[in-house]
C-alpha positions in Angstrom: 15.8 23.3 15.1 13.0 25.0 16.2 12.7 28.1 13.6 12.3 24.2 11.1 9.3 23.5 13.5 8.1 26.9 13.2 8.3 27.6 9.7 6.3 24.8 9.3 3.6 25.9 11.8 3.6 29.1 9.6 3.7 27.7 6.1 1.3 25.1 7.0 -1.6 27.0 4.8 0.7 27.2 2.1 1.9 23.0 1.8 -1.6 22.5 2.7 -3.0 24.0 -1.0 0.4 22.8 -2.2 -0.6 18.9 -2.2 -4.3 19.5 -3.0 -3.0 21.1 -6.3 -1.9 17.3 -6.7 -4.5 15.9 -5.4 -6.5 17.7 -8.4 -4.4 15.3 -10.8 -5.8 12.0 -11.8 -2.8 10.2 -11.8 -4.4 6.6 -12.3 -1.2 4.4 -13.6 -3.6 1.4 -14.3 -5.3 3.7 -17.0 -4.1 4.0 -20.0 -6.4 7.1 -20.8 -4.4 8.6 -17.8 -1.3 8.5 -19.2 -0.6 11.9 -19.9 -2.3 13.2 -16.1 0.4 10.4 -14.8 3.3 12.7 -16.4 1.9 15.8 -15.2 2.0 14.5 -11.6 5.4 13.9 -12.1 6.1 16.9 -13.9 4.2 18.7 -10.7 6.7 16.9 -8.1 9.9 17.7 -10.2 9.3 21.3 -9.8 8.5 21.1 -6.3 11.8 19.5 -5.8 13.7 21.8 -7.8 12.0 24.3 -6.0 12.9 23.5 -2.4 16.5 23.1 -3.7 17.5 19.5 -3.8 20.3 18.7 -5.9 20.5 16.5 -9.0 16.7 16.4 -9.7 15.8 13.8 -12.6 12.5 12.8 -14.3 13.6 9.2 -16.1 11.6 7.7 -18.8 10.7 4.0 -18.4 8.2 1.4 -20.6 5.7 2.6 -18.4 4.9 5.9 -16.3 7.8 8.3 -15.0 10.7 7.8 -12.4 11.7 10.6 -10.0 15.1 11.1 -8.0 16.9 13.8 -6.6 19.5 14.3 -3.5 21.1 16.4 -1.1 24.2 15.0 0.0 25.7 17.8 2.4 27.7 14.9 4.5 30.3 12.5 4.6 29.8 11.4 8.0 26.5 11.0 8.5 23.7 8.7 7.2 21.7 8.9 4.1 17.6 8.6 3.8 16.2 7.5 0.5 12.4 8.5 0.5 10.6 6.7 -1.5 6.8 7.6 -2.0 4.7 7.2 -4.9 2.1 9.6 -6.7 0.2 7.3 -9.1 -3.3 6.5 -7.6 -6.3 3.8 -7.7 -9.2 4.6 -9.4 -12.0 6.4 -8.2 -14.7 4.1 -9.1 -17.9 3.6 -8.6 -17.9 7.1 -8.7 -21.7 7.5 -7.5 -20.4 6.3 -4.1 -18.3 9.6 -3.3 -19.9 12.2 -1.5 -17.6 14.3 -3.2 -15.8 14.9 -6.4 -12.7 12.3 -5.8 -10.1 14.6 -7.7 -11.7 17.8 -6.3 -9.9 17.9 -3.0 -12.9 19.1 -0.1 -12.6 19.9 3.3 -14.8 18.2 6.0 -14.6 18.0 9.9 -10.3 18.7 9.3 -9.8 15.8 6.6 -9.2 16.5 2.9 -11.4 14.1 0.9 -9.5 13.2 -2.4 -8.4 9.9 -4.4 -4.5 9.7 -2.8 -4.8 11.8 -0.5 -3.7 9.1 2.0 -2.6 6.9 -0.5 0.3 7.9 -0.7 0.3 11.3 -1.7 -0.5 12.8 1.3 1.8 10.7 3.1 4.8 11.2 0.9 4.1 15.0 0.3 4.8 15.6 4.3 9.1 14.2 3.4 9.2 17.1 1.0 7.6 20.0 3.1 9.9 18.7 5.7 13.2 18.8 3.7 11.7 22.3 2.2 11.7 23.3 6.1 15.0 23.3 6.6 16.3 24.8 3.3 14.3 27.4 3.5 15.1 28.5 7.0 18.9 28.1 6.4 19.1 25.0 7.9 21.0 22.7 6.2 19.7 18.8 6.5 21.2 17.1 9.5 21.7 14.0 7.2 22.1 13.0 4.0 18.3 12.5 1.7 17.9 11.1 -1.1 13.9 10.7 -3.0 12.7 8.0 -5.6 9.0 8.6 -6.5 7.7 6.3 -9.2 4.1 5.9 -10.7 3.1 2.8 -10.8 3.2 1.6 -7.2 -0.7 0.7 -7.5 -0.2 -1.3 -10.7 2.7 -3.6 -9.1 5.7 -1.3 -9.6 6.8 -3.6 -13.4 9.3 -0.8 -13.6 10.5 0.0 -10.3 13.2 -3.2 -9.3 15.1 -3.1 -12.8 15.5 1.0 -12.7 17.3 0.1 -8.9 19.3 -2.5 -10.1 20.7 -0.5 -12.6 20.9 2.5 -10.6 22.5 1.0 -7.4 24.9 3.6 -6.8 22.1 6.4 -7.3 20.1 5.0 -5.1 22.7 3.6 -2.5 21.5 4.8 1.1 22.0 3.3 4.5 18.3 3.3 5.1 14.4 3.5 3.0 12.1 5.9 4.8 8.3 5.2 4.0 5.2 6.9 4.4 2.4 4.5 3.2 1.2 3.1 6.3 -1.6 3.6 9.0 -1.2 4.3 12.5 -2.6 2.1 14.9 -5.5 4.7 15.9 -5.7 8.0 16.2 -3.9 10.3 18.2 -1.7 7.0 18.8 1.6 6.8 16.5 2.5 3.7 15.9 6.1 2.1 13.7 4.8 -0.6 11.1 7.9 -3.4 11.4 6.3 -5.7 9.7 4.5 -6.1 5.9 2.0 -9.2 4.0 3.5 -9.9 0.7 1.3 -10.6 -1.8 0.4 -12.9 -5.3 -2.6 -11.6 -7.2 -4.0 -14.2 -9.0 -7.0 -14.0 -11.6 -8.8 -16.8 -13.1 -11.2 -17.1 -16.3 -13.4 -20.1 -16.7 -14.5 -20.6 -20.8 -17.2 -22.7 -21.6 -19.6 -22.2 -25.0 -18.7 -20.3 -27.9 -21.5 -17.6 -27.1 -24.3 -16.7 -24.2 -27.3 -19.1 -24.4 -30.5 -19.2 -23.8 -30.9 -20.9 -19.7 -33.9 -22.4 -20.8 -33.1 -24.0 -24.1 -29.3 -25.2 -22.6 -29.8 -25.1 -18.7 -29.1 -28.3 -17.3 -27.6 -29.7 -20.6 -24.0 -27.2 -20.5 -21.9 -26.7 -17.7 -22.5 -23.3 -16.8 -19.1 -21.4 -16.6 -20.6 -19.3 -13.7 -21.7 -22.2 -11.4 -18.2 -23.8 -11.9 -16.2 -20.2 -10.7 -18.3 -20.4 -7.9 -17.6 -23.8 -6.9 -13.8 -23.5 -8.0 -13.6 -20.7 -5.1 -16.0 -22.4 -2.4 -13.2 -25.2 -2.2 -10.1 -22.8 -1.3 -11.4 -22.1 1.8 -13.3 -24.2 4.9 -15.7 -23.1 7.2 -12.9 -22.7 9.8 -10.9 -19.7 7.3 -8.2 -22.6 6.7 -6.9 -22.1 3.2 -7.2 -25.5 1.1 -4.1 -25.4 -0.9 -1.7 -27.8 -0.8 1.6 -26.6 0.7 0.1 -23.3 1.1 1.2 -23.0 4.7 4.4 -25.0 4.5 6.8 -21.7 5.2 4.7 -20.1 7.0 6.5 -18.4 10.5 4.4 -19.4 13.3 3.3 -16.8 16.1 5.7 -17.5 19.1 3.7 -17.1 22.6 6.0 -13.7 22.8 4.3 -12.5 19.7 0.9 -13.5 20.6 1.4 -12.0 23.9 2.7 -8.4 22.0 -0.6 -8.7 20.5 -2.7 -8.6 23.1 -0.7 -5.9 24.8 -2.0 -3.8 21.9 -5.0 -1.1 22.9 -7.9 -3.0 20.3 -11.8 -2.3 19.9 -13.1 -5.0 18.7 -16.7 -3.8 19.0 -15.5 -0.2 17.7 -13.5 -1.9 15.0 -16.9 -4.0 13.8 -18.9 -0.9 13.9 -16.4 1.0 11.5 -17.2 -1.5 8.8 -21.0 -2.0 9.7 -20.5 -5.8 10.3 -21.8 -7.8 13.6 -19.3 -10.3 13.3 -16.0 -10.9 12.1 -14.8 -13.7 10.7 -11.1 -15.6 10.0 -9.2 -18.5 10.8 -9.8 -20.2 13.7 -7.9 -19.9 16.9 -6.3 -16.5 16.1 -7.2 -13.3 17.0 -8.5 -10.4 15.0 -5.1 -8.5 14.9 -3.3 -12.0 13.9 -5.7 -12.8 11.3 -5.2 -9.3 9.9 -1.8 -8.6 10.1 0.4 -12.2 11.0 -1.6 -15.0 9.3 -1.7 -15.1 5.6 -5.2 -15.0 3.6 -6.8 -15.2 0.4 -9.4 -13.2 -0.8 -11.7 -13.0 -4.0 -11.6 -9.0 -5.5 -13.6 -9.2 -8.2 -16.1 -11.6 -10.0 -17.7 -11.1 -13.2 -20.2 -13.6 -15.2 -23.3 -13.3 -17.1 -26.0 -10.8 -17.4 -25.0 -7.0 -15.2 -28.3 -4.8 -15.9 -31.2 -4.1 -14.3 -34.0 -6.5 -14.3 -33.9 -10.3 -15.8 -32.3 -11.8 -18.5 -32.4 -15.4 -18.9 -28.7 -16.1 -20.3 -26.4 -18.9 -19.6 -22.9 -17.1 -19.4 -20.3 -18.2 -21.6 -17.5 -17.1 -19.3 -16.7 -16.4 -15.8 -14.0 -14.8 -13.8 -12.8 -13.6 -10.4 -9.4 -11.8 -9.4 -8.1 -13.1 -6.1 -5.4 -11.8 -3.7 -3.4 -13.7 -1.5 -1.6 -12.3 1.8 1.8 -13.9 3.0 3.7 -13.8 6.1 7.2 -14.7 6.2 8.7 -16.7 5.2 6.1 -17.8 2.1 7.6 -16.8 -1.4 5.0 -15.2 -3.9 6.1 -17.2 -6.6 5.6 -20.5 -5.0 2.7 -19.8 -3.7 1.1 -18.5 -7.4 2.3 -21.8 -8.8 0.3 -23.8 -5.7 -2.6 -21.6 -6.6 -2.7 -22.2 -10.2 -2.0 -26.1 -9.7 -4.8 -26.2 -7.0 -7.3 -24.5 -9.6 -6.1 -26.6 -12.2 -7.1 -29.7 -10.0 -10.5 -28.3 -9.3 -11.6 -27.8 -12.8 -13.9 -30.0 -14.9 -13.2 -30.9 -18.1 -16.5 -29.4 -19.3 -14.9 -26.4 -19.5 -11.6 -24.6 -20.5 -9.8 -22.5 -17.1 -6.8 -20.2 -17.2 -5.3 -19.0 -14.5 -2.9 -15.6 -14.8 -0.5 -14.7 -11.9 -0.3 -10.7 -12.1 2.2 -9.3 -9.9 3.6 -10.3 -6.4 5.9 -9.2 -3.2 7.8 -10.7 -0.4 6.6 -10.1 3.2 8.9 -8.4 5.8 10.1 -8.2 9.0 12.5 -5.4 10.4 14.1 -6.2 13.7 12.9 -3.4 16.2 16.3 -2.6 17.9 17.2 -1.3 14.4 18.3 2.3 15.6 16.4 3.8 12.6 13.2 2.9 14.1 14.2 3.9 17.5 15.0 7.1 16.2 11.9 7.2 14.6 9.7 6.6 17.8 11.3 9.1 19.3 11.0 11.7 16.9 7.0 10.3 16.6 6.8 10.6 20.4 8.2 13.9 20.2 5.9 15.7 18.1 2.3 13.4 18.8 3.4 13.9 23.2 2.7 10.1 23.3 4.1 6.7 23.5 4.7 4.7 20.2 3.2 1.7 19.4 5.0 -1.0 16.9 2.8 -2.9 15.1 2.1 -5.0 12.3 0.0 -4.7 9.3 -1.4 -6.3 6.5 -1.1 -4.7 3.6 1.6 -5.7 1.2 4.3 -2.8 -0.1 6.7 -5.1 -2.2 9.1 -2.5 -2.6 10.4 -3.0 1.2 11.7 -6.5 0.7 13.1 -5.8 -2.9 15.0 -2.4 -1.1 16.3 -5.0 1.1 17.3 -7.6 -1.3 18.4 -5.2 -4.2 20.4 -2.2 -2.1 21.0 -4.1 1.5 18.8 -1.8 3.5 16.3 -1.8 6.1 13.3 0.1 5.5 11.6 2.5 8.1 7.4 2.6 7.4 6.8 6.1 9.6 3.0 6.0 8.2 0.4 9.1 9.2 -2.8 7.3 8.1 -5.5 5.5 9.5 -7.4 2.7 9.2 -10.5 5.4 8.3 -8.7 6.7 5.8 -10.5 4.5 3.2 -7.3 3.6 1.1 -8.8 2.2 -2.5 -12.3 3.0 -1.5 -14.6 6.0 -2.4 -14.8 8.9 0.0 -10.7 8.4 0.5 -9.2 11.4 3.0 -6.2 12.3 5.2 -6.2 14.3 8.5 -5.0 17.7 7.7 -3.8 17.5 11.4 -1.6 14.4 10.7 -0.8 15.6 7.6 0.7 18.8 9.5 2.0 16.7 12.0 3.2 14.0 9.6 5.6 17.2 8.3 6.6 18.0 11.7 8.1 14.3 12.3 9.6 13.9 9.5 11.7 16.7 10.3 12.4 15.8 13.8 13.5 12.5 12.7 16.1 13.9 10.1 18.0 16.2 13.4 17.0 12.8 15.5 19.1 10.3 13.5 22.7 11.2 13.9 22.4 10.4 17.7 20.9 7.5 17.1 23.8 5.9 14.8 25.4 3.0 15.8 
């Protein structure tokens, strides 16, 4: 197929101002003030999909932000891809922090900086141009696609799970394709096989009916603040081990083959300390950076709030206190169980000096995908073939819930063929995306659709 390969060397340019169009919408699904930019992202990849010529092509309504599905079913004997991507984004804030505007997509040194343009935008845009490719070079697809592109993947996906299950013949594929991950450096491809999950927990601590005065209460009220803090200094010990009972009763322990698979791996650790300005990491002992990252599960505080935020002093004693935490989970931990150990552990920590409530916001499954799966060989080699350079498989620890519920809900293994990088600053300001993987990104994709049908078992 290589009049595919070169109509995307040509058209490049074109599919290049294409996604940066998107990138200009400010498709934040956690804001409700966004609502209506949400629906004219959606609106934006509908006619991009009618445009290419996919068949089918639906925008459905849900209690939230927009669904998107359309198909191109040319085969009875050969496999079909769903794509799933999603176009919703984080928010940009703290604004001050980007160098440039983050929904006013700006070239530097070969990366587009934008809010999703990694995440996942970017990444998902690159299944289109490919499928684009070969219907507009008169190349019908060498297998059968499918796409499902939701908006509210950065909110926990509340509408996602029930539109599948009632949609299972829709959606029925014999294989997820994915494009939300990072590569394991750059210039080096790498297959995700394995995923975190995930329970994001908050907690709010409630103590007097109003802010006091610190010097006409301090000492004789239980500050709200002081007791958040203490609450979270018990869940972990100075060796990284998390002190929740049960926590790591399921947990899958790292086989010597496994530890061995990560040493094999080509990591800086010096390079990867000086990326984030630290001099030292830090994470449960006995295990490696990688495993800590990637195979062990963790908990970390997001957000904490209490008291007085503006500049100079104000002597108040806060009247409440809060902090969002995330928890990562490694098979074979269940989010739900572990969000009920939380909130009991919490629970057992707090005095009765105050009131504490602990919420459990959304939550996903970790994963595993067996590497002799022939969709991820025949992804490697179609990676190989385009970046001239041996895959790497790797784990990672981010959490996409949707690849264990695909698996649960439609029977199917899910392949993460990710073009990002670590750099790429995914929910942080100054976000970007190599225009070079995002060309090459387009260029894989397609050799993986003519790939696949040798690769069926």
């Amino acid at each position: 197929m290589s009049n595919v390969q070169n109509y995307i060397d040509e058209n490049i340019k074109t599919f290049e101002e294409e996604l940066f169009e998107l990138l200009r919408i400010p498709s934040i699904s956690t804001d409700s003030k966004h609502k209506g930019d949400v629906k004219e992202a959606a609106k934006f990849l509908i006619n991009q999909l009618e445009e290419i010529g996919l068949d089918n092509v639906q925008l459905h309504e849900t209690p939230g932000h927009p669904i998107i599905t359309a198909e191109r079913l040319p085969h009875d004997d050969q496999p079909t891809v769903l794509i799933y991507g999603h176009y919703d984004v984080q928010p940009s804030d703290p604004d001050d922090l980007w160098k440039t505007p983050p929904f006013e997509p700006t070239v530097i040194d070969g990366r587009v900086y934008a809010r999703g343009a990694s995440d996942d935008k970017g990444q998902s845009f690159t299944h289109i141009k490919s499928v684009q490719s070969y219907l507009k070079t008169g190349n019908e697809l060498p297998v059968n696609v499918k796409f499902i592109l939701e908006g509210e993947e950065e909110i926990g996906s509340p509408n996602l799970i029930p539109f599948i299950k009632k949609n299972k013949d829709l959606l029925s594929c014999d294989m997820v394709l994915i494009s939300d991950t990072a590569m394991f450096g750059e210039d080096q491809p790498s297959i995700t096989y394995g995923l975190r999950g995930l329970a994001y927990m908050e907690v709010h601590v409630t103590g007097p009916n109003r802010d006091l005065h610190s010097g006409l209460y301090g000492g004789a009220v239980e500050n709200p603040a002081n007791v958040l803090c203490e609450i979270i200094s018990k869940l972990k010990d100075e060796d990284g081990v998390i002190q929740i009972d049960g926590f790591y009763d399921d947990v899958e322990p790292l086989t010597p083959e496994m530890r061995e698979a990560y040493k094999a791996l080509p990591f800086d650790e010096e390079a990867y300390k000086k990326s984030i300005g630290l001099k030292a990491v830090h994470g449960e002992k006995g295990y490696s950076t990688l495993e800590r990252a990637s195979a062990r599960p963790s908990l970390d505080v997001n957000g904490l709030w209490s008291g007085y935020q503006g500049e100079g002093a104000k002597t108040v004693l806060p009247a409440t206190a809060g902090a969002k935490v995330s928890m990562r989970l490694v098979p074979d931990q269940d989010p739900d169980k572990i969000a009920e150990l939380f909130t009991k552990k919490i629970e057992s920590l707090a005095p009765d000096t105050v009131d504490v409530e602990v919420v459990s916001h959304h939550g996903g499954y970790p994963v595993v995908i067996d590497l002799d799966y022939y969709g991820l060989k025949a992804a490697a080699k179609a990676f190989g073939d385009v970046y001239d350079k041996e895959v790497l498989f790797s784990r990672e620890g981010g959490s996409i819930p949707i690849v264990a519920d695909f698996k649960k809900v439609l029977g199917v293994n899910s392949i993460l063929m990710g073009f990002g990088l670590n750099k790429d600053a995914l929910h942080s300001p100054n976000e970007s995306f190599s225009l070079k993987d995002f060309h090459r990104g387009i260029k894989t994709s397609a050799r993986f659709f003519e790939l696949l049908p040798d690769f069926v078992e």
